[in-house]
C-alpha positions as CSV (number, residue, x, y, z in Angstrom):
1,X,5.4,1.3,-17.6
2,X,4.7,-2.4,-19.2
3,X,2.9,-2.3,-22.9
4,X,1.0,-5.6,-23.9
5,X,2.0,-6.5,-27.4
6,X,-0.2,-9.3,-28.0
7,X,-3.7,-8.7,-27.7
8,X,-5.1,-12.4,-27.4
9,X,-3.2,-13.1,-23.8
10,X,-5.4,-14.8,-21.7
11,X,-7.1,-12.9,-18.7
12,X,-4.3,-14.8,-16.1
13,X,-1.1,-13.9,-18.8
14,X,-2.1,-10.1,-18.7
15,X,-2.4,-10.2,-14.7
16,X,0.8,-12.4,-14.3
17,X,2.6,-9.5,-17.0
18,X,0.8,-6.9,-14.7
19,X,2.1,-8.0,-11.4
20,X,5.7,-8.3,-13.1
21,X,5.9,-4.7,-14.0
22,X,4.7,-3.5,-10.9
23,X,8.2,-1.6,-9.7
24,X,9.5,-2.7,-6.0
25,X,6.4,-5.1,-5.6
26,X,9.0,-8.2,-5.0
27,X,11.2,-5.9,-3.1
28,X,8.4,-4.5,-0.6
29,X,7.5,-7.9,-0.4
30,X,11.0,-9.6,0.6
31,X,11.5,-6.9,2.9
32,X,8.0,-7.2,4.5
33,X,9.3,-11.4,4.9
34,X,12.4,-10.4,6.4
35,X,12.0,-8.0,9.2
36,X,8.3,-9.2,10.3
37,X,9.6,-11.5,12.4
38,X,13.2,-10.4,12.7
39,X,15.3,-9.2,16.1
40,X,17.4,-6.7,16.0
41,X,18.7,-7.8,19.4
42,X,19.2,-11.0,18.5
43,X,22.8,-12.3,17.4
44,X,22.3,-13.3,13.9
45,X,23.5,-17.2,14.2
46,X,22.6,-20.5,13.0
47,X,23.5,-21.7,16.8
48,X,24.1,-19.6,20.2
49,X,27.6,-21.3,20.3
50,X,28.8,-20.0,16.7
51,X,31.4,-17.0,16.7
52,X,30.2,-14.1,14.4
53,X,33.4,-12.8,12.2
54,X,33.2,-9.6,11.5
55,X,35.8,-8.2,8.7
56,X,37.2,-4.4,9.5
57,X,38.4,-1.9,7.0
58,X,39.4,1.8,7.3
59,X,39.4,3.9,4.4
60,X,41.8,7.2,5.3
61,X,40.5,10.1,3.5
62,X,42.0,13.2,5.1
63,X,44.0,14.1,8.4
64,X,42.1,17.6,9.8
65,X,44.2,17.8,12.5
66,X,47.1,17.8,14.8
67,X,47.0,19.0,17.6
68,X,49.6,18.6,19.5
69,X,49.1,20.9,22.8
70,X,45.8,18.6,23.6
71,X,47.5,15.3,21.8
72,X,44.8,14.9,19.3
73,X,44.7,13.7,16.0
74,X,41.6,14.6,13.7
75,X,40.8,12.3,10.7
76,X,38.0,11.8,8.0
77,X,37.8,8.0,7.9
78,X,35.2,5.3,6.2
79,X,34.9,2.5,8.1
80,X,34.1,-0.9,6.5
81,X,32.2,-3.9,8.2
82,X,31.4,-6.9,6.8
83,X,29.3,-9.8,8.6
84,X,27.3,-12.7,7.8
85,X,23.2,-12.6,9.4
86,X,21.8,-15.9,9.4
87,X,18.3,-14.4,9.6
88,X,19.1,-12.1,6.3
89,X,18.9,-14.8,3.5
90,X,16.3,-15.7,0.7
91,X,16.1,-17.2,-2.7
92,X,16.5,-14.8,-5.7
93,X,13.8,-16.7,-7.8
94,X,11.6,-16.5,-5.3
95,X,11.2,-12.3,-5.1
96,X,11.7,-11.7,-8.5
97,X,15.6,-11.8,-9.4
98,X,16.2,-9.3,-5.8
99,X,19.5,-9.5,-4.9
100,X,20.4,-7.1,-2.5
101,X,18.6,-4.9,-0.3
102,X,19.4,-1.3,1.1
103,X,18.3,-1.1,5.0
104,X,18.9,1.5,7.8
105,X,20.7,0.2,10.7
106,X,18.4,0.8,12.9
107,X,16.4,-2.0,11.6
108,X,19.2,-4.7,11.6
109,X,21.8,-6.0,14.1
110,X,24.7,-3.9,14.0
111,X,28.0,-4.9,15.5
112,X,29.0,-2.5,18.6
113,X,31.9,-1.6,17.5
114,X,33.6,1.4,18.7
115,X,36.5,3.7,18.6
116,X,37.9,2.9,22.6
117,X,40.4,5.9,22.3
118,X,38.0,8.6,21.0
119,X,38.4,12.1,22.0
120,X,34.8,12.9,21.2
121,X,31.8,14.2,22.7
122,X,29.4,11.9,21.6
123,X,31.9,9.0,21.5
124,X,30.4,7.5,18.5
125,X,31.5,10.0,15.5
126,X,29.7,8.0,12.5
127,X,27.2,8.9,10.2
128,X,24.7,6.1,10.1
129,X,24.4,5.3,6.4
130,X,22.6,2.0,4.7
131,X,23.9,-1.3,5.4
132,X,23.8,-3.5,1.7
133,X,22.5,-6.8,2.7
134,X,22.7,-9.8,-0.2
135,X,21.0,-12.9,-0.7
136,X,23.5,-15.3,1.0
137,X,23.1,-12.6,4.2
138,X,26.4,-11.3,3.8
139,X,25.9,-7.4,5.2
140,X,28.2,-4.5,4.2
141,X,28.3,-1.1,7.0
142,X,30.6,2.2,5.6
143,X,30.0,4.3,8.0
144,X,31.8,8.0,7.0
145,X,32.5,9.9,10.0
146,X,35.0,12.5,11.8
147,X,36.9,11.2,14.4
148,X,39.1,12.8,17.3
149,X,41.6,10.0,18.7
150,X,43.9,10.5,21.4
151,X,47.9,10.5,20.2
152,X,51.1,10.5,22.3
153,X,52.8,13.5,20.3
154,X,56.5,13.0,20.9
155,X,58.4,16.5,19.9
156,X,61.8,15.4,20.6
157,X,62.9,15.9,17.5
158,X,60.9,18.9,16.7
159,X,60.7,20.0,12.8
160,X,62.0,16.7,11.7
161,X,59.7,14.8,13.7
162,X,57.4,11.5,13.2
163,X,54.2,11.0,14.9
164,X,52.5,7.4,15.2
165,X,48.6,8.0,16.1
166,X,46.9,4.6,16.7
167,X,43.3,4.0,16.3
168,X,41.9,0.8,18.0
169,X,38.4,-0.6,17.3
170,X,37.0,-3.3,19.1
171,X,33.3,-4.4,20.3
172,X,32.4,-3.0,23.9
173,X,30.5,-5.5,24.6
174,X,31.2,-8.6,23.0
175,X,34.4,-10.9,23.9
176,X,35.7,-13.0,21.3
177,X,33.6,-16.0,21.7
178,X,30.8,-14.0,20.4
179,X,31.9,-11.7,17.8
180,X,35.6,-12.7,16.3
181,X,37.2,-9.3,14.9
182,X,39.5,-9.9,11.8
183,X,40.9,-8.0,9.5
184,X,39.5,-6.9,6.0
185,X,43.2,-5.8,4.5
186,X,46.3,-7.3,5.9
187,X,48.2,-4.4,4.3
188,X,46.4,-1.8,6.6
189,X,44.3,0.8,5.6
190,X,43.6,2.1,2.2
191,X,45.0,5.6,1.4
192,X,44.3,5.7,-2.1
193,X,41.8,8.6,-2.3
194,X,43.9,10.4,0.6
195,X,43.9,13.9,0.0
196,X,47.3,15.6,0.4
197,X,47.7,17.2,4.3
198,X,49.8,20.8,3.8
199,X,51.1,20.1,7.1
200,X,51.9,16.1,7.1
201,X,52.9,13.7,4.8
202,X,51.3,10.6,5.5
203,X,54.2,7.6,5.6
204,X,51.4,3.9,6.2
205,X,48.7,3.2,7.7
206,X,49.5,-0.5,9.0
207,X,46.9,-2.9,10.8
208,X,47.3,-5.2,13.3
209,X,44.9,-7.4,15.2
210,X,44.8,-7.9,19.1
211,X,43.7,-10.3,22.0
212,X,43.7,-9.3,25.3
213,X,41.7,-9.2,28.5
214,X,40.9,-6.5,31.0
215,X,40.8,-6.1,35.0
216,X,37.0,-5.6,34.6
217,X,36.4,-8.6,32.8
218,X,38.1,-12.0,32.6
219,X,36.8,-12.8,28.9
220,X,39.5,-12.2,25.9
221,X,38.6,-9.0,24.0
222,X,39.7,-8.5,19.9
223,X,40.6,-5.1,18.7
224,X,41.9,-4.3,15.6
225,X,44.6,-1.0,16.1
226,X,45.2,1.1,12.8
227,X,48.5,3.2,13.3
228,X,48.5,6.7,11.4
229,X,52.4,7.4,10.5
230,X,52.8,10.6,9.3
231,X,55.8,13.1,9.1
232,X,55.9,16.6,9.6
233,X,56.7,18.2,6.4
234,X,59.8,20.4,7.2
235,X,60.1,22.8,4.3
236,X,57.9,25.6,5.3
237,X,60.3,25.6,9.4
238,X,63.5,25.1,7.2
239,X,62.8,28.4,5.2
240,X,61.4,30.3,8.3
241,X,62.9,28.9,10.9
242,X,66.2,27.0,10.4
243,X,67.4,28.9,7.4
244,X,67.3,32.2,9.4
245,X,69.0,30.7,12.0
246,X,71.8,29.6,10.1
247,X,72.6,32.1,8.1
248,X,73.1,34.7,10.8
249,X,75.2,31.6,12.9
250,X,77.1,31.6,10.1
251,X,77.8,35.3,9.5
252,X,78.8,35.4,12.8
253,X,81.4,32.8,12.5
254,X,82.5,34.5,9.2
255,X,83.9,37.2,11.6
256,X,86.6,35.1,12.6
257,X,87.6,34.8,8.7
258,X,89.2,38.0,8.4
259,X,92.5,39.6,9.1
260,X,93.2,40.1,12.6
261,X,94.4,43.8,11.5
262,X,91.0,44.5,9.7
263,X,88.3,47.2,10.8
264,X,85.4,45.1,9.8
265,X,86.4,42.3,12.4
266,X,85.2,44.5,15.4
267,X,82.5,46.4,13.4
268,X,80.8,43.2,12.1
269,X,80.5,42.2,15.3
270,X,79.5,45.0,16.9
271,X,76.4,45.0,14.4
272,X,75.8,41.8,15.2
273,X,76.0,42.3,19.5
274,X,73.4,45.9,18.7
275,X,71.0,43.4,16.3
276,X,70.5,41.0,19.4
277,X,70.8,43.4,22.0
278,X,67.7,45.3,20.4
279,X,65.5,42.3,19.5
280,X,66.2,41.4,23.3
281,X,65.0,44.8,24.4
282,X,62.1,44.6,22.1
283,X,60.5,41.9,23.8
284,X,61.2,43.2,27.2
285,X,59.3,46.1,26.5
286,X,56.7,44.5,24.7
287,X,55.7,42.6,27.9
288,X,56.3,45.9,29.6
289,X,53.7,47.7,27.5
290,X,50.8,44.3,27.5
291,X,51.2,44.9,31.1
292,X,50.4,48.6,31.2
293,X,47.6,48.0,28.4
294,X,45.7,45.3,30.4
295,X,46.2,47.2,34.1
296,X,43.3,48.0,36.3
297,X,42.7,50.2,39.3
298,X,41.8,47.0,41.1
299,X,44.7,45.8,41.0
300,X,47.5,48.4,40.3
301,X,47.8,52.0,41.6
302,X,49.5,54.5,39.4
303,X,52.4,56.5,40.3
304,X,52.3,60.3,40.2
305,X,55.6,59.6,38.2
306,X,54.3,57.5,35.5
307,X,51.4,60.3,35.1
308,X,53.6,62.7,35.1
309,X,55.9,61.0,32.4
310,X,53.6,59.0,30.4
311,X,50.8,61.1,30.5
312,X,52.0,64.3,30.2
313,X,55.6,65.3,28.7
314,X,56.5,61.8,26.8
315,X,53.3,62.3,24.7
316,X,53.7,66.1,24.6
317,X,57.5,65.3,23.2
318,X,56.1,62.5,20.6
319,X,53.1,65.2,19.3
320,X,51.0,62.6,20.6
321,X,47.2,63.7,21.8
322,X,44.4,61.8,23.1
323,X,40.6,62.4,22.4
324,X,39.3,65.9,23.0
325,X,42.4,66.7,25.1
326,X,45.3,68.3,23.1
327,X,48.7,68.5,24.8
328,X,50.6,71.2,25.3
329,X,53.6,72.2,27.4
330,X,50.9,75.3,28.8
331,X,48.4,72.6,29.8
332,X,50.8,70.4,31.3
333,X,52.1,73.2,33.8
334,X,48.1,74.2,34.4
335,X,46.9,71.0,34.8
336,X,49.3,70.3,38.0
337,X,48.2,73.3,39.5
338,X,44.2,72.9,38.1
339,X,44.1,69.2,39.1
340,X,42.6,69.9,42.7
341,X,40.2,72.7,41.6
342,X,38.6,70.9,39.2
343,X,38.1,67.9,41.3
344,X,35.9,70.5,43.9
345,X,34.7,71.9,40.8
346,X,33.2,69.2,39.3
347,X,31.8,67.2,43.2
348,X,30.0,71.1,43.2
349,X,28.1,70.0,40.4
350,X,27.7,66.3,40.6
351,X,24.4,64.5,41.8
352,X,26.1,64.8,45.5
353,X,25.2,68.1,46.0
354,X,21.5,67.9,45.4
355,X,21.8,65.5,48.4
356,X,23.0,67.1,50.4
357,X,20.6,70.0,49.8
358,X,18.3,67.1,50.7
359,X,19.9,66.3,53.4
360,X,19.7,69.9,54.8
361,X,15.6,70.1,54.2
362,X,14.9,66.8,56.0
363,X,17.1,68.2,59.4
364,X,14.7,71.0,59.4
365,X,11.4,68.9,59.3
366,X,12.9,66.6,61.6
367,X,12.9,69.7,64.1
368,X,9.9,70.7,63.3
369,X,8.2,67.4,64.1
370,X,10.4,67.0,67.4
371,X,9.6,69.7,68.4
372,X,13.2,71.1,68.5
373,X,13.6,74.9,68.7
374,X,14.1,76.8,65.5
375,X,16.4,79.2,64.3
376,X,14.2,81.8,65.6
377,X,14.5,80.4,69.3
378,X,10.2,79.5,68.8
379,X,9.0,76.1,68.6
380,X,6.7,75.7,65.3
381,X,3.3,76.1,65.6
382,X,2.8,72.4,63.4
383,X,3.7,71.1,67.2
384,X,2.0,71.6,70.2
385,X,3.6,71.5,73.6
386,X,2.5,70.9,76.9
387,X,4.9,72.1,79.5
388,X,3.3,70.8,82.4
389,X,3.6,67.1,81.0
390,X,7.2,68.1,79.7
391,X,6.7,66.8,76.2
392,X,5.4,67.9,73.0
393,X,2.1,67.4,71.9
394,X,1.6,65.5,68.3
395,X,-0.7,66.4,66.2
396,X,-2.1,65.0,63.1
397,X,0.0,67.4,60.6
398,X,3.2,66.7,62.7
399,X,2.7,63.4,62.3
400,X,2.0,62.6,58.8
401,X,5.3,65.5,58.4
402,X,7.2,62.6,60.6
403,X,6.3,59.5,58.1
404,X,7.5,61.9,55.2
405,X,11.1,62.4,57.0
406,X,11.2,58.4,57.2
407,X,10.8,58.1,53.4
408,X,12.5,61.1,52.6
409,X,15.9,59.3,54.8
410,X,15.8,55.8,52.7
411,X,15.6,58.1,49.3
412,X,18.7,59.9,51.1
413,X,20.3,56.6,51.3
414,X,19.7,55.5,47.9
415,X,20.9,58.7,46.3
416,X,24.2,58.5,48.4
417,X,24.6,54.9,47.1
418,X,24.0,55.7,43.7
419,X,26.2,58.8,43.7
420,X,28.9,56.7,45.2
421,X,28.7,53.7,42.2
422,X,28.7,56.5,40.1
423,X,31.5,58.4,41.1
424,X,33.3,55.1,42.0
425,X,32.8,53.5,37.7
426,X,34.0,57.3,36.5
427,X,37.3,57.0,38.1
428,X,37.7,53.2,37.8
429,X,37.0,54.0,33.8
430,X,39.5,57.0,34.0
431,X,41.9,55.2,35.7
432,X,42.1,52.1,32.9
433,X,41.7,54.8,30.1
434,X,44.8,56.6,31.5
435,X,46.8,53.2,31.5
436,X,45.9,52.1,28.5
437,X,47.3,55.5,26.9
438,X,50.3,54.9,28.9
439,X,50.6,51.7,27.5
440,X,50.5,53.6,23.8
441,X,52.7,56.1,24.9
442,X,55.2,53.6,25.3
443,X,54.9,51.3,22.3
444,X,55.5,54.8,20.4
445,X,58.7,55.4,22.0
446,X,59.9,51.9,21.0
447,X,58.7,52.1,17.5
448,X,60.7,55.7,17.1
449,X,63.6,54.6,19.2
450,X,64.2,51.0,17.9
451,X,63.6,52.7,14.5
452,X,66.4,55.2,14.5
453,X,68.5,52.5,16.3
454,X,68.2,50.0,13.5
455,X,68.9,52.8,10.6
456,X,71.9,54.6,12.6
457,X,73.7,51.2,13.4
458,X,73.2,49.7,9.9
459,X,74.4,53.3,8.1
460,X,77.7,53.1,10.4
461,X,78.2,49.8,9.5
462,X,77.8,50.1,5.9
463,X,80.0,53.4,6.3
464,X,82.6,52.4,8.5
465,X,83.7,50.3,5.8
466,X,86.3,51.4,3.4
467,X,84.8,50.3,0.0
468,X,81.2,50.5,-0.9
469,X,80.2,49.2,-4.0
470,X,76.6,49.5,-5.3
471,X,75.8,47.6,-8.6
């Protein structure tokens, strides 16, 4: 808002005090002068023959990432770019005092710059933000973005491990006697508003600049490579991993620290043989029961004496029952003898039956419209026959009774299809409900055995000894 203090201003002072406190008239204006006739595809330069030096930063802000099974390292990273544009210069007096302008890339000549060992998608991972452009046409590009760069991950030395992850920038297009890629901060990157990784500490983030030339072109290339060194922070594997380790390495060699004529000797490792021998035996039958869980009818066949075991008197023993079907020693001895009888039992009353009733009607109207004797010896009187031209006579009834057995057949074959899917899914579902209890059944009997194994062989061990002493 502009307020005239003095009242006797001439007509041209109030306009020229009007047109100053216009906001963003000098800036529309500057703007309007500099991209009306400006190229975007144009390399800004004074001359075709001058080099364009573009300055390169990275600003690390956080590693997401490692992932070492597909070797690659996730970052959140700031790019910096700093170029001169010929075409982006004015005079501050002349627009009012503007020195700097805010413009979209899109509008501008950009450097194409990109990541060349990018794991990404879309290649480019940058968020296309507002490039600052001053007076003198000296342009500044941050671009934040997520990037996904390819890293040898080197294990050797697995906790206590380094990993180097480079990250090399360079123009795709542009060799260096067109754009001349230096770099911004000899030291490297700037880490100073890194946040803290829970997994790595980062160790530097050098830079180093590059010239080289590919088989696809013989121009020299620039690229400026920014190597991530981090180190795997080894406190959490130490407490969980190696600790563990050692300790019960080093219990084990305390055995051969006592007497020779001592009980304990022998017992101590005894404990320590049934400790490994179970954990051993635990994952063999851990595999053994993901194996029964995950079995289908397709592609295993189950023996009658894993039914008879796992289905019947191992979960009759552990009080174990499944849904809607408790078992009991009675059942188990009926359902042997039962099994066969309530197979017929239950084909009596499926859809099968029904076709085959079916079945039975359409015979019979077959014969009636052949002609074909009935069970009363007599041909039916829907047929006509004349036995001097030794064949039967059709009439209009026996005929349209001979399109109905057509139609009546292709239901027939339907119904047997269906009946059969049906019949087939039932005993396919049956078959993978049956292994999947089997495969409970078992884990069960680990958990109860392994169970009374650990507490028997710790309580002899802590018996067997000849002092006990509980503070």
């Amino acid at each position: 808002m502009c307020i005239i203090l003095n009242g006797y201003k001439s007509r041209d002072h109030v306009q020229f005090d009007m047109e100053r406190c216009i906001p963003g008239q000098h800036e529309r204006r500057l703007l309007n002068d500099l991209l009306m006739s400006y190229n975007k595809l144009e390399r800004p330069t004074a001359n075709e023959s001058d080099v364009i030096i573009v300055k390169l930063g990275l600003t690390l802000q956080q590693i997401i990432n490692v992932d070492e099974k597909n070797q690659i390292l996730t970052t959140n990273v700031w790019l910096n770019f700093e170029w001169l544009d010929y075409n982006l210069r004015w005079n501050k007096s002349d627009y009012g005092g503007v020195a700097d302008l805010r413009i979209p890339p899109k509008f501008l000549w950009t450097p194409d710059v990109l990541m060349y060992n990018s794991a990404d998608e879309g290649f480019s991972s940058t968020y296309p933000t507002n490039v600052v452009v001053t007076s003198s046409g000296m342009c500044t590009y941050i671009p934040p973005g997520i990037f996904l760069s390819t890293c040898r991950i080197d294990i050797t030395w697995y906790p206590f491990d380094d990993q180097k992850c480079n990250m090399k920038f360079g123009s795709w297009t542009y060799d260096s006697s067109k754009i001349d890629l230096q770099l911004q901060n000899e030291d490297g990157g700037d880490i100073s508003g890194y946040i803290t990784n829970g997994e790595w500490d980062l160790i530097s983030v050098p830079a180093k600049r590059n010239t080289l030339s590919y088989s696809c072109c013989p121009e020299i290339y620039v690229d400026v490579t920014f190597q991530i060194h981090i180190r795997r922070r080894t406190l959490y594997y130490f407490s969980n991993l190696i600790m563990p380790c050692v300790l019960i390495s080093s219990m084990a060699l305390l055995g051969f620290t006592l007497p020779p004529d001592s009980g304990e000797k022998l017992t101590l490792a005894t404990y320590f043989n049934c400790i490994m021998f179970m954990v051993a035996s635990s994952v063999v039958l851990t595999v053994v029961v993901l194996n029964y869980h995950h079995r289908t009818p397709t592609t295993h066949a189950m023996p009658n004496w894993i039914r008879c075991l796992l289905l019947q008197w191992l979960p009759w023993i552990l009080r174990m029952n499944r849904p809607g079907k408790k078992i009991t020693r009675k059942t188990i001895m009926m359902n042997n003898k039962m099994r066969e009888l309530e197979l017929k039992e239950r084909s009596s009353k499926s859809l099968l039956a029904n076709v085959l009733d079916i079945d039975d009607d359409i015979r019979q109207i077959q014969a009636m419209g052949t002609g074909t004797p009935s069970h009363n010896g007599g041909y039916p009187r829907l047929v006509g026959r004349s036995y001097e031209e030794g064949g039967p006579i059709m009439t209009p009834h026996s005929s349209f009774c001979f399109n109905n057995t057509r139609e009546l057949q292709s239901i027939l074959r339907e119904l047997r299809y269906i009946t059969c899917q049906m019949r087939n899914e039932e005993e396919i579902l049956e078959i993978v409900v049956d292994w999947k209890f089997a495969a409970m059944v078992v884990d069960r009997f680990c958990l109860i055995t392994f169970t009374l194994y650990t507490v028997v062989a710790t309580v002899v061990v802590i018996l067997s000894a000849p002092h006990v002493l509980i503070s």
